[in-house]
VMD Tcl script that builds the backbone (N, CA, C; Angstrom):
set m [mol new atoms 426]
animate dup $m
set s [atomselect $m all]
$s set {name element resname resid chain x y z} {
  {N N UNK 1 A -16.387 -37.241 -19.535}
  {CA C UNK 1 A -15.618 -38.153 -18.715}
  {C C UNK 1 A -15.009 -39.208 -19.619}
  {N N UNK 2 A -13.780 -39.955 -19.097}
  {CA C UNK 2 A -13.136 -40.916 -19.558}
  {C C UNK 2 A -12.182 -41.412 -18.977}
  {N N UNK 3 A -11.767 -43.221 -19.066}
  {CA C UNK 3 A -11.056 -43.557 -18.191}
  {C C UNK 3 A -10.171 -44.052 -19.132}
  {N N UNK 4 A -10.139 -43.354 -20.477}
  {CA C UNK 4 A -9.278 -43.484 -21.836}
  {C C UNK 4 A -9.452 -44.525 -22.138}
  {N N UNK 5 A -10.291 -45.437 -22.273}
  {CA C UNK 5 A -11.118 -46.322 -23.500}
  {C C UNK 5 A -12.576 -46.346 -23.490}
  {N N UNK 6 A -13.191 -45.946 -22.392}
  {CA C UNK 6 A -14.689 -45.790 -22.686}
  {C C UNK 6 A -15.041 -43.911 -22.348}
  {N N UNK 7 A -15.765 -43.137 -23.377}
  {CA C UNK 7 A -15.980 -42.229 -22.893}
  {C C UNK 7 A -17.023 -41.616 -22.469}
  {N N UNK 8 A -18.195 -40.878 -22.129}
  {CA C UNK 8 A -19.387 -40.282 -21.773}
  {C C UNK 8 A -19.495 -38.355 -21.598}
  {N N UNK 9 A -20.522 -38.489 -21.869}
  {CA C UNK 9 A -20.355 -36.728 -21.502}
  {C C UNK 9 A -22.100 -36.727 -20.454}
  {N N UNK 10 A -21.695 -36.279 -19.741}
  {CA C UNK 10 A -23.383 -35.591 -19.044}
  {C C UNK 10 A -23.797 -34.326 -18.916}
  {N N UNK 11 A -24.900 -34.502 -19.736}
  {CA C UNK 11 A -25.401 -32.458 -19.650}
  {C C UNK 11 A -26.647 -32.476 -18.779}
  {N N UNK 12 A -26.585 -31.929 -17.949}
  {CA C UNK 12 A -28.033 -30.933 -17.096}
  {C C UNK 12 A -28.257 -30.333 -17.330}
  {N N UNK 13 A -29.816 -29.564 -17.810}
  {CA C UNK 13 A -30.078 -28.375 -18.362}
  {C C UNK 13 A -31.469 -28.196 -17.065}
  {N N UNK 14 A -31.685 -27.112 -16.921}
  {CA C UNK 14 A -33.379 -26.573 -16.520}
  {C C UNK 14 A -33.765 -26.680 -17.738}
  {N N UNK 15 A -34.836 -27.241 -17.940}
  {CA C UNK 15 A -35.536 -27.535 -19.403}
  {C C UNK 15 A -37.022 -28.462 -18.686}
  {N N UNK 16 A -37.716 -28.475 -19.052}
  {CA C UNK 16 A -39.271 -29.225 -18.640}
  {C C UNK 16 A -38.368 -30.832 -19.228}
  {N N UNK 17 A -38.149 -30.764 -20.178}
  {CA C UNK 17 A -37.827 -32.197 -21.363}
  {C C UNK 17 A -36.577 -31.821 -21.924}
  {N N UNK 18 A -35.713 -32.800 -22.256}
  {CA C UNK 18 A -34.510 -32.614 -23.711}
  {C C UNK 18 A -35.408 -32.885 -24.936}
  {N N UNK 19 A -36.533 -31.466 -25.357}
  {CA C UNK 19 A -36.762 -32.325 -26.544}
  {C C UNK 19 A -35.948 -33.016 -27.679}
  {N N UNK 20 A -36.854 -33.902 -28.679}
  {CA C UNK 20 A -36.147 -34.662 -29.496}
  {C C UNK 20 A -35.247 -34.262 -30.491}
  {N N UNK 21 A -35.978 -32.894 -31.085}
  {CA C UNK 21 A -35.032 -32.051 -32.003}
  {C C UNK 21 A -33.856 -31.800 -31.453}
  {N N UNK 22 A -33.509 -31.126 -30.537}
  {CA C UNK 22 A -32.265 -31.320 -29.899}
  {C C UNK 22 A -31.532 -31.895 -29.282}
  {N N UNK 23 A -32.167 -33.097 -28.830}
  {CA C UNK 23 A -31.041 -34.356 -28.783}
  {C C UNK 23 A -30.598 -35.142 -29.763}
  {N N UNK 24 A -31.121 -34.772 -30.992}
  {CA C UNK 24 A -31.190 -35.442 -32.383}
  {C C UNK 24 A -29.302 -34.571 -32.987}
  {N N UNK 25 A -29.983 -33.136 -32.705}
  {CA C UNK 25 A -28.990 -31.951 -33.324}
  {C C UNK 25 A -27.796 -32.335 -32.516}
  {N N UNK 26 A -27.931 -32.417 -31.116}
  {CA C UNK 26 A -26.641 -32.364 -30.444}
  {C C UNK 26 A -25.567 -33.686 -30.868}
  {N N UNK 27 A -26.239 -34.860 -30.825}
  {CA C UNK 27 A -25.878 -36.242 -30.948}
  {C C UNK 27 A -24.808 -35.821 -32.180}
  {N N UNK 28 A -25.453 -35.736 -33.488}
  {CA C UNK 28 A -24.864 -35.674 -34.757}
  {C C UNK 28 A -23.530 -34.694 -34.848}
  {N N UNK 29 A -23.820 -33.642 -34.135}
  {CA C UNK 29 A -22.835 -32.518 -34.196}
  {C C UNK 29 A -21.635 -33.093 -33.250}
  {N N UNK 30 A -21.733 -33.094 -32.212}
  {CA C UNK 30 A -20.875 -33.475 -31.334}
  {C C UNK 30 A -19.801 -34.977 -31.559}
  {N N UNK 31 A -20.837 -36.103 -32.319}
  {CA C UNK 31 A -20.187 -36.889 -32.952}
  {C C UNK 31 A -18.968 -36.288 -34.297}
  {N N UNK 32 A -19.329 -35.601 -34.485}
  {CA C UNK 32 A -18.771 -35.253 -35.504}
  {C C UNK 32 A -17.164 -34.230 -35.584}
  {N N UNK 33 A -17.716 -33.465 -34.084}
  {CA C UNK 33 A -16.625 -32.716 -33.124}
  {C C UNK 33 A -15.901 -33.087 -32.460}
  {N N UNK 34 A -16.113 -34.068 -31.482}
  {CA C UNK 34 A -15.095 -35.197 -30.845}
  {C C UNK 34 A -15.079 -36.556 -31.147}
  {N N UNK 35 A -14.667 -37.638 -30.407}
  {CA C UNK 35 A -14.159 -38.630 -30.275}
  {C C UNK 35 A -15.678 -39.202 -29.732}
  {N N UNK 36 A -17.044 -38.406 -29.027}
  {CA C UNK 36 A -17.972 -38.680 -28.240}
  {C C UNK 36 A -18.782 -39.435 -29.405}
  {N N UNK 37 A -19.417 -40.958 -29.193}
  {CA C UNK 37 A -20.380 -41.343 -29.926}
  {C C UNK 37 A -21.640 -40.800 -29.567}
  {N N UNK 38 A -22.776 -41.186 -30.472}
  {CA C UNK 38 A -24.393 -40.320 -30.133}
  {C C UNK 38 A -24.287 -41.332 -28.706}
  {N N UNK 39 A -24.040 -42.339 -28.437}
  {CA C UNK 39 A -24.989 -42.957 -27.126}
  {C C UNK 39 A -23.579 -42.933 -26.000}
  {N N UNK 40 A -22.918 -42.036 -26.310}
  {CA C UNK 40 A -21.873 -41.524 -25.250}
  {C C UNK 40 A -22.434 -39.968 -24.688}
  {N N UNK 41 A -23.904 -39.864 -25.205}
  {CA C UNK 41 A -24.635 -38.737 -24.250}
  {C C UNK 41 A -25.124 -38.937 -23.382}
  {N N UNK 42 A -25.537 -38.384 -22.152}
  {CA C UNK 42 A -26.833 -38.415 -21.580}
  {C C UNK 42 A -27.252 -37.039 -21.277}
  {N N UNK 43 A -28.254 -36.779 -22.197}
  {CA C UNK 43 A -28.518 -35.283 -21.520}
  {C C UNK 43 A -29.719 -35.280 -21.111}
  {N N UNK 44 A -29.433 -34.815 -19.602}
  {CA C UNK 44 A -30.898 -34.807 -19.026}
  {C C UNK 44 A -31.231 -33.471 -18.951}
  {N N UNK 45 A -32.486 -33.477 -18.235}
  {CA C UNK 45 A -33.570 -32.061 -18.059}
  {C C UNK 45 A -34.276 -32.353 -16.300}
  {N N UNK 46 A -33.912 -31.447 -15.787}
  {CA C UNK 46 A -34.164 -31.170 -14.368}
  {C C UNK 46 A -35.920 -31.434 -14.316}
  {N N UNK 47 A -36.536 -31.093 -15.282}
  {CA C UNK 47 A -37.844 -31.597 -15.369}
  {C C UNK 47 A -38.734 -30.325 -14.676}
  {N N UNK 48 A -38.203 -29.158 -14.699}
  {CA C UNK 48 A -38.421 -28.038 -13.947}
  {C C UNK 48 A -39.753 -27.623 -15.072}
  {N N UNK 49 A -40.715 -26.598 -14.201}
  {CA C UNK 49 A -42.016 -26.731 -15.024}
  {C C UNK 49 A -41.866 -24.628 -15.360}
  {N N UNK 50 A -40.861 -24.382 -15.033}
  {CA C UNK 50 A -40.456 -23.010 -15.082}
  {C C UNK 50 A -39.635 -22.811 -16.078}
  {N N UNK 51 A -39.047 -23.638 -16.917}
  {CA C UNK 51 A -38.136 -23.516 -17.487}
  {C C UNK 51 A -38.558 -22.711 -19.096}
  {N N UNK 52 A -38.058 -22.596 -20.542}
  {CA C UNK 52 A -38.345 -21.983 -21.470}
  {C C UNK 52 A -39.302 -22.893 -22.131}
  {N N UNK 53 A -40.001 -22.270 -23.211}
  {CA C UNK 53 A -41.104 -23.113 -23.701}
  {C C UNK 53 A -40.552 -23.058 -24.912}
  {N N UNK 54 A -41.249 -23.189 -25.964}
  {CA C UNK 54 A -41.274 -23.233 -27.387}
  {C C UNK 54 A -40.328 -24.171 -27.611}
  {N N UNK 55 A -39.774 -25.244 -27.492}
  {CA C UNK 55 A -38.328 -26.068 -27.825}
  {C C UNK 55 A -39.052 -26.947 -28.899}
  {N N UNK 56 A -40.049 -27.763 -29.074}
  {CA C UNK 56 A -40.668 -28.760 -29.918}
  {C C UNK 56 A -41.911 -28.793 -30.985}
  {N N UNK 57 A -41.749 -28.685 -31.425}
  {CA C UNK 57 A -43.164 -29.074 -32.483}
  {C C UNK 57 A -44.290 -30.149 -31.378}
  {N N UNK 58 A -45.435 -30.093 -32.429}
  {CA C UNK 58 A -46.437 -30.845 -32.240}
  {C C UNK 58 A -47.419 -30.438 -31.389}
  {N N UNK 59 A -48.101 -31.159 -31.589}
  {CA C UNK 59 A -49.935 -30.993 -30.876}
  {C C UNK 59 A -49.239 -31.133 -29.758}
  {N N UNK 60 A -48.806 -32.145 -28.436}
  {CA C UNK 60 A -48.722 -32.150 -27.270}
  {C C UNK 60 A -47.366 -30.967 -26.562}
  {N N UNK 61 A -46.434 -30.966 -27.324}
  {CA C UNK 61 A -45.429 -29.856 -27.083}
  {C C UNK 61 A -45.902 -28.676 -27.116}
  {N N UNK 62 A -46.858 -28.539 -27.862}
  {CA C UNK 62 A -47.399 -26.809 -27.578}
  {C C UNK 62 A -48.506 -26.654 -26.612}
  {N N UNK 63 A -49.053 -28.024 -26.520}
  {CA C UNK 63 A -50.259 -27.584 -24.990}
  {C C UNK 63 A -49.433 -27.605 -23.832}
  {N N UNK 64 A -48.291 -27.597 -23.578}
  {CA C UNK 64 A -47.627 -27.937 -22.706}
  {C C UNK 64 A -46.138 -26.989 -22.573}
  {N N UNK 65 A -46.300 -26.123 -23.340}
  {CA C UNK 65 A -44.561 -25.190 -23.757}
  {C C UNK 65 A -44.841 -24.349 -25.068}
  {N N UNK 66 A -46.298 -24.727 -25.166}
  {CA C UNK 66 A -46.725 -23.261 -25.939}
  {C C UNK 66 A -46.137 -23.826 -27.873}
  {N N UNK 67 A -46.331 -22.274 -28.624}
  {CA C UNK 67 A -46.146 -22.787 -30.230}
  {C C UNK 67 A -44.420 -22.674 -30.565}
  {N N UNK 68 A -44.266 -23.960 -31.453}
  {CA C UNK 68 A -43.120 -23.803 -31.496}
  {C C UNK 68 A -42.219 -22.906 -32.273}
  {N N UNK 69 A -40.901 -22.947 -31.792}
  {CA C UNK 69 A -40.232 -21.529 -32.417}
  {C C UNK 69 A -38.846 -22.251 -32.505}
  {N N UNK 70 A -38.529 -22.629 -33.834}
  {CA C UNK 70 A -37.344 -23.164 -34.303}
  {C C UNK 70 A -35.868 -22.231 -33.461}
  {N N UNK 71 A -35.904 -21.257 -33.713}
  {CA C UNK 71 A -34.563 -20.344 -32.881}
  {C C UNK 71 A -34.287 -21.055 -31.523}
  {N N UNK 72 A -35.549 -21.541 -30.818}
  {CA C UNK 72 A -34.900 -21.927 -29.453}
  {C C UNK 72 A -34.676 -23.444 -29.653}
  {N N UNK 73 A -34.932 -24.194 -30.140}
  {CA C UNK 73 A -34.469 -25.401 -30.412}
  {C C UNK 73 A -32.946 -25.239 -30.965}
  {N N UNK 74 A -32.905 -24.043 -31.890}
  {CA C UNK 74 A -31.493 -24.174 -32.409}
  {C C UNK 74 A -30.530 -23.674 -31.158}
  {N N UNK 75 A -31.185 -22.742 -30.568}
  {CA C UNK 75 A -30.055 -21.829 -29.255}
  {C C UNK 75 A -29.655 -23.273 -28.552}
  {N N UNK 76 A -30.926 -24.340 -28.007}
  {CA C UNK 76 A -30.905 -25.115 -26.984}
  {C C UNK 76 A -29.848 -25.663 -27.444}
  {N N UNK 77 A -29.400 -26.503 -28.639}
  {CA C UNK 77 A -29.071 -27.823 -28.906}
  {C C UNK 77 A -27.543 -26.971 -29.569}
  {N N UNK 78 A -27.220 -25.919 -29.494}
  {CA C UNK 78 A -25.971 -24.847 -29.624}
  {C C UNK 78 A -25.389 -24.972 -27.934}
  {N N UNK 79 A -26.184 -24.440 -27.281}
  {CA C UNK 79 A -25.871 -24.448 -26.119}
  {C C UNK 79 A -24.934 -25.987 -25.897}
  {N N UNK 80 A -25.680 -27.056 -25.578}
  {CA C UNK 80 A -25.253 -27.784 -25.395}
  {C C UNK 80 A -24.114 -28.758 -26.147}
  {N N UNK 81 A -24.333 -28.234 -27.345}
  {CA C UNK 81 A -22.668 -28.659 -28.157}
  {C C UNK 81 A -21.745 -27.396 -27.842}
  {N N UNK 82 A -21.918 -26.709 -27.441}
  {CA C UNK 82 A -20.872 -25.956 -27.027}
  {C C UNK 82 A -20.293 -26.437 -25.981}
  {N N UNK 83 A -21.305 -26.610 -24.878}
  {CA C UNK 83 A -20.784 -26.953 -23.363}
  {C C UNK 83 A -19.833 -28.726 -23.582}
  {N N UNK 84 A -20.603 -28.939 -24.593}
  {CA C UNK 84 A -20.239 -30.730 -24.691}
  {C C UNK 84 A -18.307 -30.683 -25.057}
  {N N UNK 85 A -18.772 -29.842 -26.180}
  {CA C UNK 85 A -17.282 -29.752 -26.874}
  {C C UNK 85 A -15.978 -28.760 -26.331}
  {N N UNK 86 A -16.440 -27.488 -25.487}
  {CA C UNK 86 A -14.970 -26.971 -24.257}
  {C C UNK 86 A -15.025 -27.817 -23.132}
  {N N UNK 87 A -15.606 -28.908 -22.591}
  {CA C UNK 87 A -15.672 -29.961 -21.446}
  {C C UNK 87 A -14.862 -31.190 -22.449}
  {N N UNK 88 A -14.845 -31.414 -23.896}
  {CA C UNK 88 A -14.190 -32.348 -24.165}
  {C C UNK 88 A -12.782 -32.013 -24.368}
  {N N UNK 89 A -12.511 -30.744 -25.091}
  {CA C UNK 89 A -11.206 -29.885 -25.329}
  {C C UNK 89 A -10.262 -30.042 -23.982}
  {N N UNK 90 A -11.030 -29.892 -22.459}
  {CA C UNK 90 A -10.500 -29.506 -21.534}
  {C C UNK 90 A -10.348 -30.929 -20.883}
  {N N UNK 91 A -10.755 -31.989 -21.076}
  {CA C UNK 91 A -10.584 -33.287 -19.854}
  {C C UNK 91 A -9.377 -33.140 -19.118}
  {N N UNK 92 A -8.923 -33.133 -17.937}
  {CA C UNK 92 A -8.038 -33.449 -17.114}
  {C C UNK 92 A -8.557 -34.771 -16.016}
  {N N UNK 93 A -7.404 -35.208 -15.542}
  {CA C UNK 93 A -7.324 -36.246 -14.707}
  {C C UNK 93 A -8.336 -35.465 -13.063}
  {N N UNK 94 A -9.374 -37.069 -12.942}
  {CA C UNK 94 A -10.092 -36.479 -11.764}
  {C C UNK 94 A -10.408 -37.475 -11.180}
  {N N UNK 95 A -11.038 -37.922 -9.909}
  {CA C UNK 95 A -11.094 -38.873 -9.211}
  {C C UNK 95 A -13.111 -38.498 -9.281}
  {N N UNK 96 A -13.399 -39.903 -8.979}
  {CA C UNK 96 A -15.075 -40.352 -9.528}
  {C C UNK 96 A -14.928 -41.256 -8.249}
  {N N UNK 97 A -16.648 -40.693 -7.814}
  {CA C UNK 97 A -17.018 -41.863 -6.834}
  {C C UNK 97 A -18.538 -42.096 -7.254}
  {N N UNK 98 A -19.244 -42.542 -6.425}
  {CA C UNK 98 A -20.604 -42.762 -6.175}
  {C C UNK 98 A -21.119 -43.544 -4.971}
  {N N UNK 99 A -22.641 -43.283 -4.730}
  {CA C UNK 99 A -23.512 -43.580 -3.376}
  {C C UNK 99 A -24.894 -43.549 -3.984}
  {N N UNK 100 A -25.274 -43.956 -3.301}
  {CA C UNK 100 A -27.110 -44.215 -3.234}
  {C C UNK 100 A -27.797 -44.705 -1.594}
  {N N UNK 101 A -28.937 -43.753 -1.283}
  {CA C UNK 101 A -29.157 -44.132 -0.146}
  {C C UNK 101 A -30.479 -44.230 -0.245}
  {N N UNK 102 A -31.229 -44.670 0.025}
  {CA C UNK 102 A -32.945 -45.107 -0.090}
  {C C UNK 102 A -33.656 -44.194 1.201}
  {N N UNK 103 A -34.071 -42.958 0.880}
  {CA C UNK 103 A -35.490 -42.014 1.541}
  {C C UNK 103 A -36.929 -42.157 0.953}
  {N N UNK 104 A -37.402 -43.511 1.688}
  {CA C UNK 104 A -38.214 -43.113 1.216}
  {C C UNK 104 A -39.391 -42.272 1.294}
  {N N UNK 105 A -39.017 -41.954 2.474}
  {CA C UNK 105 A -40.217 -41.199 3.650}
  {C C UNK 105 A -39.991 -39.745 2.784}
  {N N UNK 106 A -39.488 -39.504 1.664}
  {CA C UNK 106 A -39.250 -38.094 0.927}
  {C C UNK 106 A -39.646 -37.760 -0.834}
  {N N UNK 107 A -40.437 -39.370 -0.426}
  {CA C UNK 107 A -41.050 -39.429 -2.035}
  {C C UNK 107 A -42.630 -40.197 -2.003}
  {N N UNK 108 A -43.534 -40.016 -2.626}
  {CA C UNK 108 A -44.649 -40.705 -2.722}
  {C C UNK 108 A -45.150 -40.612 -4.232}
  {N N UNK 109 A -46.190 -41.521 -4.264}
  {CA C UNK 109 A -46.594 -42.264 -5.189}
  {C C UNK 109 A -47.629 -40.806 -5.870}
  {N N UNK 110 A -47.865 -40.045 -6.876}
  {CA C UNK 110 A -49.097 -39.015 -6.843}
  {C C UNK 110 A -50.259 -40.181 -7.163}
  {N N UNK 111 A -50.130 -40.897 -8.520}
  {CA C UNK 111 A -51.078 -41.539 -8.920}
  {C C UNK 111 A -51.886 -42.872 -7.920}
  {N N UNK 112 A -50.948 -43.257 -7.624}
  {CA C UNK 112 A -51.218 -44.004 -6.461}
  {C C UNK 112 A -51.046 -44.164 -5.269}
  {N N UNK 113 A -51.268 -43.713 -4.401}
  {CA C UNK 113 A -51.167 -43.237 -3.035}
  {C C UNK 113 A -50.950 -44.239 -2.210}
  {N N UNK 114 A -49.523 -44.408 -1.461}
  {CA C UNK 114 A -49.264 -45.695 -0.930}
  {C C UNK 114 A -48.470 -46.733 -1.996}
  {N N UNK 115 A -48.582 -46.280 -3.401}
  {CA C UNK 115 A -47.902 -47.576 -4.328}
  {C C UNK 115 A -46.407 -46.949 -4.237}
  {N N UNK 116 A -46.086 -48.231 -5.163}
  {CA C UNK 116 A -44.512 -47.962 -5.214}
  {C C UNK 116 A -43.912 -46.454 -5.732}
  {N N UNK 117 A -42.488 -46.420 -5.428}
  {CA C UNK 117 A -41.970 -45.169 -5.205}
  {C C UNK 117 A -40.605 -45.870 -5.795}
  {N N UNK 118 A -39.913 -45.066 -6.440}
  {CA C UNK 118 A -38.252 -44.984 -6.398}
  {C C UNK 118 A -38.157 -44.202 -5.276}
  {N N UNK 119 A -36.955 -44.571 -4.259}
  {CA C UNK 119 A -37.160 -44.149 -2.907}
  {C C UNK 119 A -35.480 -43.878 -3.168}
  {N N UNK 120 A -34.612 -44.045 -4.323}
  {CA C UNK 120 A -33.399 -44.451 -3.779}
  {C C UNK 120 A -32.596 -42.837 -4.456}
  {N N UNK 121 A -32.080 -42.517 -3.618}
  {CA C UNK 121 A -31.321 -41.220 -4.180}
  {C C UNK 121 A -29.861 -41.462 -4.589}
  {N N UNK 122 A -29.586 -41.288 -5.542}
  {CA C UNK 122 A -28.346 -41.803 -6.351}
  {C C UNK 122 A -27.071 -40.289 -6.188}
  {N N UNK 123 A -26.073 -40.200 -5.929}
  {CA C UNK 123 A -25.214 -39.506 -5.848}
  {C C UNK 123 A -23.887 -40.141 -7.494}
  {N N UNK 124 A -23.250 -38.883 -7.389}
  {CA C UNK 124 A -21.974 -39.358 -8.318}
  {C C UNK 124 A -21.230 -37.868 -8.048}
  {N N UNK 125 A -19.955 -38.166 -8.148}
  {CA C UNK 125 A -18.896 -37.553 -7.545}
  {C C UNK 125 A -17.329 -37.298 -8.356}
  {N N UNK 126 A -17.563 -36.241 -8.826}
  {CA C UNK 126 A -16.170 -36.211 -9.809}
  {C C UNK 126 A -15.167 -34.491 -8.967}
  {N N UNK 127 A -14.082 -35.143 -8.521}
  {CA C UNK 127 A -13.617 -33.644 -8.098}
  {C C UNK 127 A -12.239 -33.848 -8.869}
  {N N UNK 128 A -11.612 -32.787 -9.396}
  {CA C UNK 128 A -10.041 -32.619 -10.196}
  {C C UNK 128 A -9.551 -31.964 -9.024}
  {N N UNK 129 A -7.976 -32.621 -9.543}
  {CA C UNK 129 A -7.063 -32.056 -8.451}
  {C C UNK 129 A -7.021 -30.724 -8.102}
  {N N UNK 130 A -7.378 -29.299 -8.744}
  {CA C UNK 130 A -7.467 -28.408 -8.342}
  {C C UNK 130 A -8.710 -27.954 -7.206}
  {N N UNK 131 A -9.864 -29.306 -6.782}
  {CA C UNK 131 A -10.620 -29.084 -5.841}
  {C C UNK 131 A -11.818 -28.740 -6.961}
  {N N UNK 132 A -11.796 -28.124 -7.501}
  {CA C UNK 132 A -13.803 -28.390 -7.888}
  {C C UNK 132 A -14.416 -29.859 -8.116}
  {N N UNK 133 A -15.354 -29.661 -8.188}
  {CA C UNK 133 A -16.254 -30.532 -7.574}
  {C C UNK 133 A -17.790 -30.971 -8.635}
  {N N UNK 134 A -17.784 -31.271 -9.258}
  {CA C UNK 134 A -19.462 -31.784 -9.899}
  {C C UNK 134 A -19.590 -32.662 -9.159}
  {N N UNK 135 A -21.095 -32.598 -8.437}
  {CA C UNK 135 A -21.788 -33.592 -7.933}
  {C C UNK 135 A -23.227 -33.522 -8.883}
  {N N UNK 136 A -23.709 -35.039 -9.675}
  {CA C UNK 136 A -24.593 -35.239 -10.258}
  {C C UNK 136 A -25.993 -36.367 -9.026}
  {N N UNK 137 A -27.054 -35.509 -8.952}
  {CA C UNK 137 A -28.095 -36.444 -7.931}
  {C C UNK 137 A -28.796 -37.052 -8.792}
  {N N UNK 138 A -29.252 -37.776 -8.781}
  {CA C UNK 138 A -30.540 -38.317 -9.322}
  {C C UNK 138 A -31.739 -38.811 -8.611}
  {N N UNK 139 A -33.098 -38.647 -8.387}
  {CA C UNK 139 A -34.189 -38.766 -7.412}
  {C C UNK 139 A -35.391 -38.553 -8.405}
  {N N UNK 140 A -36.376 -39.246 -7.852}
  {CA C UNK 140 A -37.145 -39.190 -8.436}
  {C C UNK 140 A -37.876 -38.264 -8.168}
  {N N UNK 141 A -38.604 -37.244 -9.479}
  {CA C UNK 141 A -39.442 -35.925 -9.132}
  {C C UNK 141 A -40.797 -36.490 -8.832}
  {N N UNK 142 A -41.559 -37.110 -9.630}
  {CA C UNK 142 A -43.105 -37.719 -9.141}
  {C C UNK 142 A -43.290 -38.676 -10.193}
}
mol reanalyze $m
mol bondsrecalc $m
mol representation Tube
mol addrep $m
């Protein structure tokens, strides 16, 4: 995205985490490919517990996504400079909105039962004149 002086890119992946190796890889590369600075990313991870394992090193990344295996860190953080850089090649003119509405009766506390909650569900809204449509949610998983 850009409103031709500030720019951003947003990636969603199914991924448990963006591990660090590849938000490290993507940042550098992509800086280097477009006009996008490293903190003109945000790449998130759906936080899905199905998603691929092996992405990170370390003692807690492998009790949790198994031993690590450099190839998928490199596929991951490929993937996403790819997607980063034909979404920057391609920008066209699009209209952006946003909303947020507070459910909270659709979220609870696990650790604390009854404590606070992010209750507020965040919407964002980008459609181009040819009619497609990205809608980005944001909500809290637990």
């Amino acid at each position: 995205m850009s409103d031709g002086r500030d720019h951003a890119a947003i990636v969603a992946s199914d991924l448990l985490i963006v591990p660090p190796g590849v938000a490290r890889r993507v940042r550098a590369s992509v800086a280097e490919r477009t006009g996008l600075a490293p903190d003109d990313l945000l790449l998130n991870a759906s936080h899905t517990h199905s998603g691929p394992g092996a992405f990170a090193a370390g003692w807690l990344a492998e009790q949790s996504a198994g031993r690590f295996d450099a190839g998928v860190e490199t596929a991951l953080a490929d993937a996403f400079v790819g997607a980063i850089t034909e979404a920057w090649a391609g920008l066209e003119p699009a209209r952006m909105g946003h909303g947020r509405r507070s459910v909270p009766e659709q979220v609870t506390n696990r650790t604390r039962p009854g404590g606070r909650v992010d209750a507020d569900l965040q919407l964002l809204l980008v459609e181009q004149a040819d009619g497609d449509r990205l809608v980005v949610a944001c909500y809290a998983a637990h």
